[in-house]
C-alpha positions as CSV (number, residue, x, y, z in Angstrom):
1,X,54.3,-35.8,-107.7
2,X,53.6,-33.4,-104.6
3,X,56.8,-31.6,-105.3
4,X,57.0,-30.2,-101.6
5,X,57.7,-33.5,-100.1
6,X,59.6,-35.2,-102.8
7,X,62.3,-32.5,-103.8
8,X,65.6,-32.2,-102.0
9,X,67.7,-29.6,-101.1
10,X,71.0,-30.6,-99.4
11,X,73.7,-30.4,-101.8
12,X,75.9,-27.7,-102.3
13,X,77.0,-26.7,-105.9
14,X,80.4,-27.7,-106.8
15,X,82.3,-28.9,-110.0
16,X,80.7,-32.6,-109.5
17,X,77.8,-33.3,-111.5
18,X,74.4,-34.9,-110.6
19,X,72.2,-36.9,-112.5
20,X,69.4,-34.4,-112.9
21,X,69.5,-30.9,-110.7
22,X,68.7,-27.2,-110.8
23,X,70.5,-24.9,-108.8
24,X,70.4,-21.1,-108.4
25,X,73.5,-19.8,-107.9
26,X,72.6,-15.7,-107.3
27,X,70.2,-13.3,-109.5
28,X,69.1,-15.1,-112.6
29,X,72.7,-17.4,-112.6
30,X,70.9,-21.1,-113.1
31,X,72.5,-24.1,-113.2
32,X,71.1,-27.4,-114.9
33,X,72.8,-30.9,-114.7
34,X,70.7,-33.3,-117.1
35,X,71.6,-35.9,-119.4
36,X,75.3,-35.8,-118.7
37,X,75.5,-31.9,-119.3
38,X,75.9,-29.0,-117.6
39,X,74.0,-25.7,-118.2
40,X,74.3,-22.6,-117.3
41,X,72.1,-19.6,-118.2
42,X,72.6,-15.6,-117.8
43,X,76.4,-16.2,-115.5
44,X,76.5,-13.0,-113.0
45,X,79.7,-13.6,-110.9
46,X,80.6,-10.0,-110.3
47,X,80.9,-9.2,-106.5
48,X,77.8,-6.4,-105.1
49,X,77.9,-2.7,-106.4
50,X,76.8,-0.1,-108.3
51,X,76.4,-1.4,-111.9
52,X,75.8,1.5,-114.5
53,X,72.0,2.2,-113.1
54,X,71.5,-1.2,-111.5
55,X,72.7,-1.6,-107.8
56,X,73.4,-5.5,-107.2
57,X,73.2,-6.2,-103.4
58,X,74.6,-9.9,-103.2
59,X,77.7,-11.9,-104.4
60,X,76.9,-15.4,-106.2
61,X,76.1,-18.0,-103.5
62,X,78.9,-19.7,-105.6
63,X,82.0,-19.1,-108.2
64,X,82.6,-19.2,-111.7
65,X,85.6,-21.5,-110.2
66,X,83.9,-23.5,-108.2
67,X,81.4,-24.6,-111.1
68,X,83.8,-26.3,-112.9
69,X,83.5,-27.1,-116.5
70,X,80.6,-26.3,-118.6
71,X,78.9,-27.7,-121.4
72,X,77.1,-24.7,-122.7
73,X,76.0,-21.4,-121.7
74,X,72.7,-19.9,-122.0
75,X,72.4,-16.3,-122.2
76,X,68.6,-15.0,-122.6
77,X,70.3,-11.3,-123.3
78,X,73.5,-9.6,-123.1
79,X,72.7,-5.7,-122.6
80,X,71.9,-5.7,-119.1
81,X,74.2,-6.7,-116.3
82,X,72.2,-8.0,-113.8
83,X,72.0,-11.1,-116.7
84,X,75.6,-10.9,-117.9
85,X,78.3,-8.8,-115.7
86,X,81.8,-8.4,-116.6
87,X,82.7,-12.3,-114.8
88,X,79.6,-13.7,-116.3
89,X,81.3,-12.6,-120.2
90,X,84.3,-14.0,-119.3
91,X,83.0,-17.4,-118.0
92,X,80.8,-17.3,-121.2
93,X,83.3,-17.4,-123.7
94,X,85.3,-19.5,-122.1
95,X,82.5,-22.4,-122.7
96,X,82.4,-24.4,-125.5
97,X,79.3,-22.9,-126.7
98,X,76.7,-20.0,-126.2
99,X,73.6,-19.7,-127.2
100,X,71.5,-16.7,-127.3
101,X,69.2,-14.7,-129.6
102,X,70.8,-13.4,-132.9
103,X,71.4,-9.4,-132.2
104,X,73.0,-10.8,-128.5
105,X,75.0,-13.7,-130.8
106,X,76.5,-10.8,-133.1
107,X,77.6,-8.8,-130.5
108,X,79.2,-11.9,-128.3
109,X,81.1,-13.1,-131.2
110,X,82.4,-16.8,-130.8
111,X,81.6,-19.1,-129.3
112,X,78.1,-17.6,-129.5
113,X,75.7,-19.0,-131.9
114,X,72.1,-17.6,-132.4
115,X,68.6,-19.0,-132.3
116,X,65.5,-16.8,-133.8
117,X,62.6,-18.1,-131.8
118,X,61.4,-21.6,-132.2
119,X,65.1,-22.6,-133.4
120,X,66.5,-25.5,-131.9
121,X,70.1,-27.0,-131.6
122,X,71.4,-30.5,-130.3
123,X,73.8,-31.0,-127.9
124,X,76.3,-33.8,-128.7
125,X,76.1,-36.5,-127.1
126,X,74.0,-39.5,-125.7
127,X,71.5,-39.2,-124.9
128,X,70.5,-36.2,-127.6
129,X,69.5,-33.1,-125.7
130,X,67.9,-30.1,-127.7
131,X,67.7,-26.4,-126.7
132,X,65.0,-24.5,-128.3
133,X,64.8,-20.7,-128.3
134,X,61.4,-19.8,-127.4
135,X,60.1,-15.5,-127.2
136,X,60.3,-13.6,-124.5
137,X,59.0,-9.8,-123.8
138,X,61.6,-7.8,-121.5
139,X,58.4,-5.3,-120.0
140,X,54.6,-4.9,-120.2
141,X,52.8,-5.1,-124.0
142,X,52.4,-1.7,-124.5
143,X,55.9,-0.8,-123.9
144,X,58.2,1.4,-126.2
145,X,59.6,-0.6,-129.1
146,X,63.1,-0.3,-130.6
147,X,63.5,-0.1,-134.7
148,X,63.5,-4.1,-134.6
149,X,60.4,-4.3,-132.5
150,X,61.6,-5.4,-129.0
151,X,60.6,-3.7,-125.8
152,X,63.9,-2.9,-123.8
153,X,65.9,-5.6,-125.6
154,X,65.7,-8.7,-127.3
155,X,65.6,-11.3,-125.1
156,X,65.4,-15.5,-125.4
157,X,64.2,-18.1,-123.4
158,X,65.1,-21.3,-123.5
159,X,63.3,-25.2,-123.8
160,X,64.8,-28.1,-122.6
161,X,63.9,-31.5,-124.1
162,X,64.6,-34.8,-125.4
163,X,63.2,-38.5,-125.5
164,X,62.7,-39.9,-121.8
165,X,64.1,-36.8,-120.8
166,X,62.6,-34.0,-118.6
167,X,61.0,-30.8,-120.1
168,X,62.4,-27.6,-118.7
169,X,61.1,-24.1,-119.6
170,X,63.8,-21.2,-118.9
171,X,61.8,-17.7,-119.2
172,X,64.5,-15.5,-119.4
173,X,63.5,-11.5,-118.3
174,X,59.8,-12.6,-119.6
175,X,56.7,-10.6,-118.8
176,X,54.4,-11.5,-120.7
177,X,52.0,-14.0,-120.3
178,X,50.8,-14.3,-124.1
179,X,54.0,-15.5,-124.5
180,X,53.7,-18.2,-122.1
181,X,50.8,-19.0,-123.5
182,X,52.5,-19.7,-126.9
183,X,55.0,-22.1,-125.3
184,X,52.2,-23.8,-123.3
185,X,51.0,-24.3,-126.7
186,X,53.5,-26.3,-128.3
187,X,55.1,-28.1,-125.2
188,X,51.6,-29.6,-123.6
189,X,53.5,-30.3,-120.2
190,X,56.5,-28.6,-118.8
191,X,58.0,-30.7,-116.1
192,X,60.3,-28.0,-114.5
193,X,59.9,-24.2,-115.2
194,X,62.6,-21.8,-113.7
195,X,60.6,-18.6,-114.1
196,X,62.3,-14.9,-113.6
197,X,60.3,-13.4,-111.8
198,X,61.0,-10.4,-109.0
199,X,59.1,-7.7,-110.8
200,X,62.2,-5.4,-111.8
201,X,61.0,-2.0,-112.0
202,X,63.5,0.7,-113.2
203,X,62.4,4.2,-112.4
204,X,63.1,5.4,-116.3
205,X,61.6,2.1,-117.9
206,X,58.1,2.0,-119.3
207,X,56.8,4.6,-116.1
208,X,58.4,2.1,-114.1
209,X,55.9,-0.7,-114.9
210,X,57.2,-4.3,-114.1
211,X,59.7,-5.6,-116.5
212,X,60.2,-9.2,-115.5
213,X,57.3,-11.4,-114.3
214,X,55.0,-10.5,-111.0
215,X,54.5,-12.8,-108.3
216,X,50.9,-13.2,-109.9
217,X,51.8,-13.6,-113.2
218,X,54.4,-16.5,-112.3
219,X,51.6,-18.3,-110.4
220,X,49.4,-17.9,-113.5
221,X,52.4,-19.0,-116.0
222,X,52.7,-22.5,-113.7
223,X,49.4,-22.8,-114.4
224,X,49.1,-22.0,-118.3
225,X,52.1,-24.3,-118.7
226,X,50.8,-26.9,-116.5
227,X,54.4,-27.2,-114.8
228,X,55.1,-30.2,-112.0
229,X,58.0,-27.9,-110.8
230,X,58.4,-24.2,-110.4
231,X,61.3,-22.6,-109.3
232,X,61.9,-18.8,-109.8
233,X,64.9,-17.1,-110.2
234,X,65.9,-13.5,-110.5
235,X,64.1,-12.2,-107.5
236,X,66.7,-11.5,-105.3
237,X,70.2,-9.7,-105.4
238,X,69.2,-6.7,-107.2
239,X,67.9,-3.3,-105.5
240,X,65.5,-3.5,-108.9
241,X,63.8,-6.5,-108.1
242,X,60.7,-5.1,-106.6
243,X,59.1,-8.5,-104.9
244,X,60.7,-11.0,-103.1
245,X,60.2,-14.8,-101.8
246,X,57.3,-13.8,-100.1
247,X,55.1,-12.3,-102.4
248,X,56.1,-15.5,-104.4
249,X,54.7,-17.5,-101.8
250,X,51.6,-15.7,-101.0
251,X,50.7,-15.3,-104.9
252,X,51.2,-19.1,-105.6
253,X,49.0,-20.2,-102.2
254,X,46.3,-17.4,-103.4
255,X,46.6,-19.3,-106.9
256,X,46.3,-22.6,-105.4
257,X,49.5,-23.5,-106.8
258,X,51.6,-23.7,-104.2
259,X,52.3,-27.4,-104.0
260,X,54.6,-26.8,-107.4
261,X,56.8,-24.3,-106.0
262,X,59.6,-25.0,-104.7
263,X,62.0,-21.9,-103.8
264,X,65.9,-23.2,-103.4
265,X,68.6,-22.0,-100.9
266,X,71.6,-20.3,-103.0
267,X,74.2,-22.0,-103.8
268,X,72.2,-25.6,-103.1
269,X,71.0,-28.3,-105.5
270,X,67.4,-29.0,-106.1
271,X,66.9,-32.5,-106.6
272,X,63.8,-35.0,-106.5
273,X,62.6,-33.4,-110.1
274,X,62.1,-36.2,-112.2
């Protein structure tokens, strides 16, 4: 599939559900319509501001309103606003279900359930959808670790699968690419991987070394995972995000990968995937 001529992008987001899409809405805020369901991970609907130490610089491209109905609610971690604001809780548990790493599941409280890495659930229905939690490491491998071994925070990612359904990788605030590595290992094709990526430095985080994925290091996790489809997330709407939809370009053509990315408008479907 040469994914630059083949995708689509003309739909706006609204309650009305496609057949198989992936929207970003602002931030990290995904959306996912496939196999009759709707998915949502890390909801950010607050409006731009100051944000404890976090200034976010733009509103979501569309509302918690305007999205309609959910089916479930991913949430790769819970501590950090710029992947769970004040609107983004409240549109959470107002879902049927959440699911998100154990120590974010406590703290939630219904209708959160938690997944320890490699976990899966199915989603009711036809045809049978299962969500696996897969690791993720929130800043570079060396990083200071809490008393339960996490750098910064926990924080999950998410796979996407079923029979004659696509494959779609999540990362979550992921920087490392051993991890990716792991996943490539047990899912031998991804067919769409929404990668957060926008290097997010924080002056008084780990010497304020990258936290979420480089340009480079997303244009090497297509390539570990073997992914038809990139499309990154989390690079833009935050004064934290350090690199932007140029670097992405420029370190996917120096890659020679640049025929699977495909950076959306917010606010618009991506269609085309399968």
């Amino acid at each position: 599939m040469n994914a630059n001529n083949d995708i689509e992008q003309k739909l706006r987001i609204s309650s009305e559900r496609q057949r198989f899409a992936v929207g970003i809405v602002g931030g990290p805020t995904t959306v996912i319509d496939v196999a009759g369901r709707r998915i949502v991970i890390d909801p950010t609907f607050d409006p731009p501001g100051v944000k404890g130490y976090l200034k976010k610089t733009e509103g979501p491209a569309v509302s918690a309103v305007e999205l309609g109905k959910v089916d479930v609610v991913l949430v790769s971690h819970d501590q950090h606003p710029d992947n769970l604001d004040e609107r983004g809780r409240t549109f959470a548990r107002s879902a049927p279900l959440v699911l998100t790493g154990p120590s974010a599941a406590e703290r939630l409280g219904l209708p959160a359930r938690a997944l320890k890495p490699w976990e899966s659930f199915e989603l009711p229905g036809t045809p049978a959808l299962r969500v696996q939690a897969v690791p993720a490491v929130h800043g570079p491998a060396d990083g200071n670790r809490d008393e339960k071994g996490f750098i910064n925070t926990e924080v999950t990612g998410f796979v996407l699968s079923g029979q004659s359904l696509p494959t779609i990788y999540l990362s979550g605030d992921n920087a490392s690419l051993d991890v990716v590595s792991q996943i490539a290992e047990r899912w031998t094709s991804i067919d769409v991987a929404v990668l957060f990526a926008g290097a997010a430095r924080v002056p008084t985080k780990e010497r304020a070394r990258p936290l979420t994925l480089t340009s480079a290091r997303a244009a090497a996790a297509a390539e570990l995972l073997d992914a038809r489809v990139v499309i990154p997330s989390h690079y833009r709407g935050w004064a934290h995000f350090t690199e932007g939809e140029g670097d992405l370009r420029a370190a996917f053509d120096d890659a020679g990968f640049s025929h699977v990315l495909h950076i959306g408008e917010m606010g618009q479907w991506i269609q085309g995937l399968e």
